[in-house]
Residue, then its C-alpha position, 0 to 999 in steps of 0.5 A: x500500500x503506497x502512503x507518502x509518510x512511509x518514503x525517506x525524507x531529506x530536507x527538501x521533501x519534508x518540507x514539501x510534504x508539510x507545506x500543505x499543511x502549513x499552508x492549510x493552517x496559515x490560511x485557517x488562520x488568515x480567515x479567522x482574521x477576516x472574521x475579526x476585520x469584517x466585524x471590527x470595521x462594518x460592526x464595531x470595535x466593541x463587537x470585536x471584543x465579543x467575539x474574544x470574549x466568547x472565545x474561551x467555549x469554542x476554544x473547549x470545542x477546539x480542544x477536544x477535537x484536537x485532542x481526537x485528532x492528533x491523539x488518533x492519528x498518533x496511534x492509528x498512523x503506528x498502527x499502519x506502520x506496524x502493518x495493522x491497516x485493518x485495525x487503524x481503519x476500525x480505529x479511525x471510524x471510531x475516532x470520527x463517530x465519538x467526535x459527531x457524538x461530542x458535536x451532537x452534545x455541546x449542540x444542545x449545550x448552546x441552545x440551552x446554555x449560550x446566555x449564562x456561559x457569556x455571563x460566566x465568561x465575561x460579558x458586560x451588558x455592552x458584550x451581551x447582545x454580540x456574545x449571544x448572538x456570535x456563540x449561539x449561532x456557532x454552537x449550532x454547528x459544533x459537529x461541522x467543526x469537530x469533523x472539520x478539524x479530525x478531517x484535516x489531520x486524517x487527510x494528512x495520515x492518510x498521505x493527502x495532506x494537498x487534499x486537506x489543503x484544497x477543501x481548506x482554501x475553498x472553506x476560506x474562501x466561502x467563509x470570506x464570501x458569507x462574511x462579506x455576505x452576511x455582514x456587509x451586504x445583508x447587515x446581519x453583525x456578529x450573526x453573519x460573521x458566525x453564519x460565514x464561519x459555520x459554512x466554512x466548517x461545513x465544507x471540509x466536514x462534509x468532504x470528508x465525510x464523503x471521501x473517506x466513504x467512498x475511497x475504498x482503495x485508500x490507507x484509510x476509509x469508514x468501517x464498521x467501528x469497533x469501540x475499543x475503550x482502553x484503546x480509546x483512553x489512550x488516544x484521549x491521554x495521548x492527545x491530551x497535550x493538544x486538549x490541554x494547550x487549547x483548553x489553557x489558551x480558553x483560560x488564559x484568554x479569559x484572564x487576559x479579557x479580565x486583566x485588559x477590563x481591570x487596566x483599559x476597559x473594552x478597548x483594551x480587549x479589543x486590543x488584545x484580541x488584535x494581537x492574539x489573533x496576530x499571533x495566531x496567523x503568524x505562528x501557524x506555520x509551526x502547528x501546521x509544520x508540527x501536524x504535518x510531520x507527526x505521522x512521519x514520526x509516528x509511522x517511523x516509530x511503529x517501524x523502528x527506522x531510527x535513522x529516518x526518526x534521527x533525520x526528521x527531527x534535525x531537519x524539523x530543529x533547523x526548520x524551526x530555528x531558522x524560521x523563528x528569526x523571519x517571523x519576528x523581523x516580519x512581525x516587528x516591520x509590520x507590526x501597524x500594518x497588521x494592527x490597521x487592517x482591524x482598527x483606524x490608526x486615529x483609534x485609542x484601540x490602534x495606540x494601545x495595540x501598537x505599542x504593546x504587539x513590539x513587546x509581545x512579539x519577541x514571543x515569536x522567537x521561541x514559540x515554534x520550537x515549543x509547539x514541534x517538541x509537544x508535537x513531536x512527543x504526542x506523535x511518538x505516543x508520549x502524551x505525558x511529556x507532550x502534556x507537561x509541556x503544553x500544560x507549563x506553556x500555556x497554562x502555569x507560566x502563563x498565568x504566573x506571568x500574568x500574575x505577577x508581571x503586571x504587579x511590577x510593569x503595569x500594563x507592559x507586563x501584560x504584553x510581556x506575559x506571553x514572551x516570558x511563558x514561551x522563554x521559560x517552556x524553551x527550556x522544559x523542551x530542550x530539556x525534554x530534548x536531551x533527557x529522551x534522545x536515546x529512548x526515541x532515537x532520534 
C-alpha cells in the first residue's frame, strides 16, 4: 500500500510534504482574521471584543477535537506502520463517530446554555447582545467543526495532506464570501460573521465525510467501528497535550479579557484580541509544520527506522530555528500594518495595540520550537511529556506571568506575559530534548 509518510525524507521533501499543511493552517488562520476585520470595521470595535470574549467555549470545542485528532492519528498512523491497516481503519471510524457524538452534545449545550456561559465568561451588558448572538449561532454547528478539524489531520495520515489543503482554501474562501455576505451586504453583525464561519466548517466536514466513504482503495476509509475503550483512553491521554494547550489558551484568554477590563476597559480587549489573533496567523506555520510531520514520526516509530526518526527531527530543529528569526523581523516591520487592517490608526484601540504587539512579539522567537517538541512527543505516543509541556506553556507560566508581571510593569507586563511563558517552556523542551534522545532515537 503506497502512503507518502512511509518514503525517506531529506530536507527538501519534508518540507514539501508539510507545506500543505502549513499552508492549510496559515490560511485557517488568515480567515479567522477576516472574521475579526469584517466585524471590527462594518460592526464595531466593541463587537470585536465579543467575539474574544466568547472565545474561551469554542476554544473547549477546539480542544477536544484536537485532542481526537492528533491523539488518533498518533496511534492509528503506528498502527499502519506496524502493518495493522485493518485495525487503524476500525480505529479511525471510531475516532470520527465519538467526535459527531461530542458535536451532537455541546449542540444542545448552546441552545440551552449560550446566555449564562457569556455571563460566566465575561460579558458586560455592552458584550451581551454580540456574545449571544456570535456563540449561539456557532454552537449550532459544533459537529461541522469537530469533523472539520479530525478531517484535516486524517487527510494528512492518510498521505493527502494537498487534499486537506484544497477543501481548506475553498472553506476560506466561502467563509470570506458569507462574511462579506452576511455582514456587509445583508447587515446581519456578529450573526453573519458566525453564519460565514459555520459554512466554512461545513465544507471540509462534509468532504470528508464523503471521501473517506467512498475511497475504498485508500490507507484509510469508514468501517464498521469497533469501540475499543482502553484503546480509546489512550488516544484521549495521548492527545491530551493538544486538549490541554487549547483548553489553557480558553483560560488564559479569559484572564487576559479580565486583566485588559481591570487596566483599559473594552478597548483594551479589543486590543488584545488584535494581537492574539496576530499571533495566531503568524505562528501557524509551526502547528501546521508540527501536524504535518507527526505521522512521519509516528509511522517511523511503529517501524523502528531510527535513522529516518534521527533525520526528521534535525531537519524539523533547523526548520524551526531558522524560521523563528523571519517571523519576528516580519512581525516587528509590520507590526501597524497588521494592527490597521482591524482598527483606524486615529483609534485609542490602534495606540494601545501598537505599542504593546513590539513587546509581545519577541514571543515569536521561541514559540515554534515549543509547539514541534509537544508535537513531536504526542506523535511518538508520549502524551505525558507532550502534556507537561503544553500544560507549563500555556497554562502555569502563563498565568504566573500574568500574575505577577503586571504587579511590577503595569500594563507592559501584560504584553510581556506571553514572551516570558514561551522563554521559560524553551527550556522544559530542550530539556525534554536531551533527557529522551536515546529512548526515541532520534
Amino acid at each position: 500500500m503506497n502512503n507518502q509518510i512511509a518514503k525517506k525524507f531529506d530536507t527538501l521533501s519534508l518540507l514539501k510534504f508539510t507545506l500543505p499543511s502549513m499552508i492549510m493552517m496559515l490560511f485557517m488562520a488568515l480567515y479567522q482574521m477576516v472574521d475579526a476585520v469584517f466585524v471590527s470595521n462594518f460592526v464595531s470595535e466593541t463587537a470585536l471584543s465579543a467575539l474574544n470574549i466568547v472565545y474561551p467555549l469554542i476554544s473547549f470545542i477546539i480542544a477536544v477535537a484536537v485532542m481526537l485528532a492528533t491523539g488518533g492519528s498518533a496511534v492509528i498512523a503506528k498502527k499502519m506502520g506496524e502493518g495493522e491497516h485493518a485495525l487503524a481503519r476500525q480505529l479511525f471510524s471510531m475516532v470520527v463517530l465519538i467526535g459527531v457524538l461530542f458535536g451532537i452534545a455541546m449542540t444542545l449545550v448552546g441552545i440551552f446554555f449560550t446566555r449564562p456561559l457569556i455571563h460566566l465568561m465575561g460579558s458586560t451588558p455592552a458584550l451581551d447582545p454580540y456574545c449571544y448572538d456570535y456563540l449561539y449561532t456557532l454552537m449550532l454547528f459544533s459537529p461541522f467543526a469537530v469533523l472539520q478539524l479530525l478531517f484535516q489531520t486524517f487527510f494528512i495520515t492518510a498521505g493527502k495532506p494537498h487534499l486537506g489543503l484544497v477543501v481548506t482554501v475553498l472553506a476560506g474562501i466561502a467563509n470570506i464570501f458569507f462574511d462579506f455576505l452576511f455582514i456587509v451586504v445583508i447587515p446581519l453583525g456578529v450573526k453573519g460573521a458566525a453564519y460565514g464561519t459555520a459554512i466554512g466548517y461545513c465544507i471540509p466536514a462534509i468532504f470528508g465525510l464523503i471521501f473517506f466513504s467512498l475511497d475504498r482503495n485508500g490507507s484509510l476509509h469508514f468501517v464498521k467501528p469497533t469501540f475499543d475503550a482502553p484503546v480509546l483512553a489512550h488516544i484521549c491521554a495521548n492527545g491530551s497535550s493538544e486538549m490541554v494547550t487549547n483548553l489553557s489558551n480558553a483560560v488564559t484568554t479569559l484572564f487576559f479579557n479580565l486583566t485588559m477590563l481591570h487596566y483599559l476597559g473594552e478597548a483594551g480587549v479589543a486590543s488584545i484580541t488584535i494581537a492574539l489573533y496576530a499571533q495566531w496567523f503568524l505562528t501557524s506555520i509551526y502547528f501546521g509544520f508540527a501536524s504535518g510531520v507527526a505521522p512521519v514520526f509516528s509511522y517511523n516509530h511503529g517501524c523502528e527506522n531510527h535513522e529516518q526518526l534521527h533525520r526528521i527531527f534535525n531537519i524539523s530543529i533547523r526548520f524551526v530555528a531558522i524560521s523563528a528569526v523571519g517571523v519576528v523581523l516580519f512581525a516587528l516591520l509590520a507590526c501597524d500594518m497588521l494592527i490597521s487592517i482591524f482598527v483606524s490608526p486615529s483609534s485609542e484601540v490602534f495606540s494601545i495595540t501598537s505599542s504593546g504587539f513590539k513587546l509581545f512579539a519577541t514571543s515569536f522567537l521561541f514559540v515554534g520550537t515549543n509547539i514541534f517538541s509537544s508535537g513531536m512527543f504526542t506523535a511518538l505516543s508520549n502524551g505525558k511529556v507532550s502534556a507537561i509541556i503544553s500544560f507549563l506553556r500555556t497554562f502555569v507560566f502563563l498565568l504566573l506571568s500574568m500574575f505577577l508581571l503586571p504587579m511590577v510593569m503595569g500594563v507592559n507586563g501584560i504584553w510581556l506575559t506571553v514572551p516570558v511563558a514561551e522563554l521559560l517552556t524553551l527550556g522544559v523542551s530542550i530539556f525534554y530534548f536531551i533527557r529522551l534522545r536515546k529512548v526515541y532515537h532520534y
